[in-house]
Structure formats: structure tokens, C-alpha cells
DRENSEKE-513310 format. One line per field, with one value per atom (N, C-alpha, C): residue number from 1; residue in three letters; z negated, x negated, y. Coordinates in steps of 0.1 Angstrom, whole numbers, plus 2048, in hexadecimal, padded with zeros to 3 digits. Layout:
seq = (NUM,...)
type = (ALA,...)
Z = (Z,...)
X = (X,...)
Y = (Y,...)
This chain:
seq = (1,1,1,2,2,2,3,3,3,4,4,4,5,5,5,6,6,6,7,7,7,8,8,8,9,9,9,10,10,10,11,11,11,12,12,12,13,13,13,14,14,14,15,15,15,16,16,16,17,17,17,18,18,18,19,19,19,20,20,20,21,21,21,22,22,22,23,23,23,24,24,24,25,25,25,26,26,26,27,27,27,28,28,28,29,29,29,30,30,30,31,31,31,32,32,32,33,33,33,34,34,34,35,35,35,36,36,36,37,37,37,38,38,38,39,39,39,40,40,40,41,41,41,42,42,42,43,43,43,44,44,44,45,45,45,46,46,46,47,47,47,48,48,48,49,49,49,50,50,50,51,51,51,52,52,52,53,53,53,54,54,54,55,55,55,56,56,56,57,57,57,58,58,58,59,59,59,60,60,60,61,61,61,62,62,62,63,63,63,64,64,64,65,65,65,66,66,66,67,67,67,68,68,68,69,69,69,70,70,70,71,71,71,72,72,72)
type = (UNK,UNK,UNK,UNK,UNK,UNK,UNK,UNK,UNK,UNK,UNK,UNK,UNK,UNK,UNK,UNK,UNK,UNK,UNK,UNK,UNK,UNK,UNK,UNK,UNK,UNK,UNK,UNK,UNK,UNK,UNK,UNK,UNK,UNK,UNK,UNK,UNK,UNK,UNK,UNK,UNK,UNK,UNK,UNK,UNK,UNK,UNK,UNK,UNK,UNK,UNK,UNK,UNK,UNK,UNK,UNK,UNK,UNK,UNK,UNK,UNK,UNK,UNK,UNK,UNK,UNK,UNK,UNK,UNK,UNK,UNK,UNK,UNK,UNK,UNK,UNK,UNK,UNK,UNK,UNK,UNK,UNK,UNK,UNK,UNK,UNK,UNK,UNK,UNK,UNK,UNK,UNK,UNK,UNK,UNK,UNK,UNK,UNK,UNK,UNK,UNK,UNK,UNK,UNK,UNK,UNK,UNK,UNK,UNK,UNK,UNK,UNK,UNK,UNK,UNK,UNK,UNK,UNK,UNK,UNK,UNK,UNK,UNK,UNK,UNK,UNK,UNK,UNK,UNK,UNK,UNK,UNK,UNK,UNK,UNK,UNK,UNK,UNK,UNK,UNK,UNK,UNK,UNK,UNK,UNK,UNK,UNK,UNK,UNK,UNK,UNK,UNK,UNK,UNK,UNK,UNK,UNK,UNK,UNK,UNK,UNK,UNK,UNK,UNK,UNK,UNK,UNK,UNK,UNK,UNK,UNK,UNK,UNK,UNK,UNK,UNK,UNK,UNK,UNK,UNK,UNK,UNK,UNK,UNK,UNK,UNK,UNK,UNK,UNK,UNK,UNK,UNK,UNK,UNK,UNK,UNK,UNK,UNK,UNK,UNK,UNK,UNK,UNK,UNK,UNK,UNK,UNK,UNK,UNK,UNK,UNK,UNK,UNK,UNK,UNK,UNK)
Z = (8DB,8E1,8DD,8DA,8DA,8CD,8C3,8B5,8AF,8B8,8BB,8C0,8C7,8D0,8C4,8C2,8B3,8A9,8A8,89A,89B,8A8,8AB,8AD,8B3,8B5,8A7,898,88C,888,889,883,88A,895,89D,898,895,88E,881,87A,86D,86D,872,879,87A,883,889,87E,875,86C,85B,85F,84C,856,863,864,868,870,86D,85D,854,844,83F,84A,840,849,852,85F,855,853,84C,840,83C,826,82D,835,837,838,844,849,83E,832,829,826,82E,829,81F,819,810,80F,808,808,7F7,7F7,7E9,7EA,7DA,7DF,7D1,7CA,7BA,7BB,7B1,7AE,7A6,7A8,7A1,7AD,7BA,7C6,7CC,7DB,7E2,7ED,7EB,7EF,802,804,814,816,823,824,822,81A,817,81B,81E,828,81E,813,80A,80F,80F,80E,803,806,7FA,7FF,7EF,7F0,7F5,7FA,7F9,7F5,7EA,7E7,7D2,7CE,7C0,7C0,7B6,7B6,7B2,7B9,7B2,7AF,7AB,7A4,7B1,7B1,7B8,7C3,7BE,7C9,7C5,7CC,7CB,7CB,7BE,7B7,7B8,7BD,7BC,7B6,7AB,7A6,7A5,7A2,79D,78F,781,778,772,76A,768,760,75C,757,746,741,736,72A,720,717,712,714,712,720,72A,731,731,72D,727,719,714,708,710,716,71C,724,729,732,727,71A,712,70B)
X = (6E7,6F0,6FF,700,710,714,70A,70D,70B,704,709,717,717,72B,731,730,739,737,72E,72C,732,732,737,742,74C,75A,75E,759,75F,75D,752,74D,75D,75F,767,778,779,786,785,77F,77D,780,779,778,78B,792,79D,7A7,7A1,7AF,7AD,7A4,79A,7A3,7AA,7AA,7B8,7C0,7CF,7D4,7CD,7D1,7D0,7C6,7C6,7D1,7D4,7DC,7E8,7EE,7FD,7FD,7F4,7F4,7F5,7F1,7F3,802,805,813,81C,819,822,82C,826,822,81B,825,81B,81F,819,81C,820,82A,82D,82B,823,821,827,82C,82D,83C,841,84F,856,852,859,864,861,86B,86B,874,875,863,85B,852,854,84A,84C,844,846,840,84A,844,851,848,852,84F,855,84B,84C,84F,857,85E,862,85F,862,871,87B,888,887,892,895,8A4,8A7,8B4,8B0,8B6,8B3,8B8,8AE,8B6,8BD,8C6,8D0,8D1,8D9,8DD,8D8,8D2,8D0,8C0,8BF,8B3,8A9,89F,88F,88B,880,879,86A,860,852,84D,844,840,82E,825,81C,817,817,818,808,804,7F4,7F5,7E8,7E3,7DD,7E8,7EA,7EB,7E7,7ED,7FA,806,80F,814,80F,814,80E,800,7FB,803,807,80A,81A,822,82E,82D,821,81D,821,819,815,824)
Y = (76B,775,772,767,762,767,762,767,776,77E,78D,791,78B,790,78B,77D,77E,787,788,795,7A0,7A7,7B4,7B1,7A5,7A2,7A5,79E,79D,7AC,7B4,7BE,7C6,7C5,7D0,7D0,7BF,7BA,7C3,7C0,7C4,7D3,7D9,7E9,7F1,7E8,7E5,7E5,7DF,7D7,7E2,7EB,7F4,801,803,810,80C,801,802,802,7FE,7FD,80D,812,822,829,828,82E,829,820,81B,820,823,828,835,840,84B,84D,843,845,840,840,839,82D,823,815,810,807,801,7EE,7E7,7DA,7D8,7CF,7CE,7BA,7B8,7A9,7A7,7AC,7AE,7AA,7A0,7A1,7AE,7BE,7C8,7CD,7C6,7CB,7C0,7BF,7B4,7B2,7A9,7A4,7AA,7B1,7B7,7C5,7CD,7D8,7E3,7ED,7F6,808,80F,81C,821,82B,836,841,84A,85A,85B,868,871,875,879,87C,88B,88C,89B,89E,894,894,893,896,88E,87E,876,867,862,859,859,847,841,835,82E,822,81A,81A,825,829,827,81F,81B,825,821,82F,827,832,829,833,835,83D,838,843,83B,846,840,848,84C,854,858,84E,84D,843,84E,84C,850,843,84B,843,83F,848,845,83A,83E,830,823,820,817,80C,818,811,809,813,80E,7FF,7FE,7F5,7E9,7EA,7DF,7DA)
């Protein structure tokens, strides 16, 4: 019996933690762990201005060839 309560305790965590990660990606959170920005949680919007000099741009580009090769 004990090792059921635990199972369903982890199962419920787990449950918990797969639906705050989709709840934050909706809300436009994301995590950056990559040295291309400062290491932290960053809140994506969209501009309603054009961009200008200095401003964090996230993009995510197709997966083309020409960006492939850019990659390389």
C-alpha cells in the first residue's frame, strides 16, 4: 500500500510539473540555457513597433537549406 501512495504521489508530481511547462510555453516563457543570450527565463512578445538597434530578437528560422548551410 505504501509503495502505491508513492507511485501515485510521483505519478501526480510528474502530472504537475508536464502541465505548468505547457501552461508557461503557452504563456510565452521560455528557458534559455545556451550562451546566445543571458542564461535565465525570458517572456517572448511579439513587437508592435518595428526593431530597432539594441533589441532582443528571437527568431526561429525554417529549416531550409540556406539556413543550414549559414549554420555551418
Amino acid at each position: 500500500m505504501r509503495r502505491r501512495c508513492a507511485m501515485a504521489l510521483v505519478a501526480f508530481a510528474a502530472a504537475a510539473l508536464v502541465t505548468l511547462a505547457g501552461v508557461a510555453w503557452l504563456g510565452g516563457l521560455r528557458v534559455n540555457l545556451t550562451r546566445s543570450y543571458p542564461l535565465g527565463l525570458w517572456r517572448i512578445e511579439p513587437l508592435e513597433r518595428p526593431a530597432q538597434v539594441g533589441d532582443l530578437i528571437f527568431i526561429c528560422p525554417p529549416d531550409s537549406p540556406a539556413f543550414r548551410m549559414a549554420r555551418e
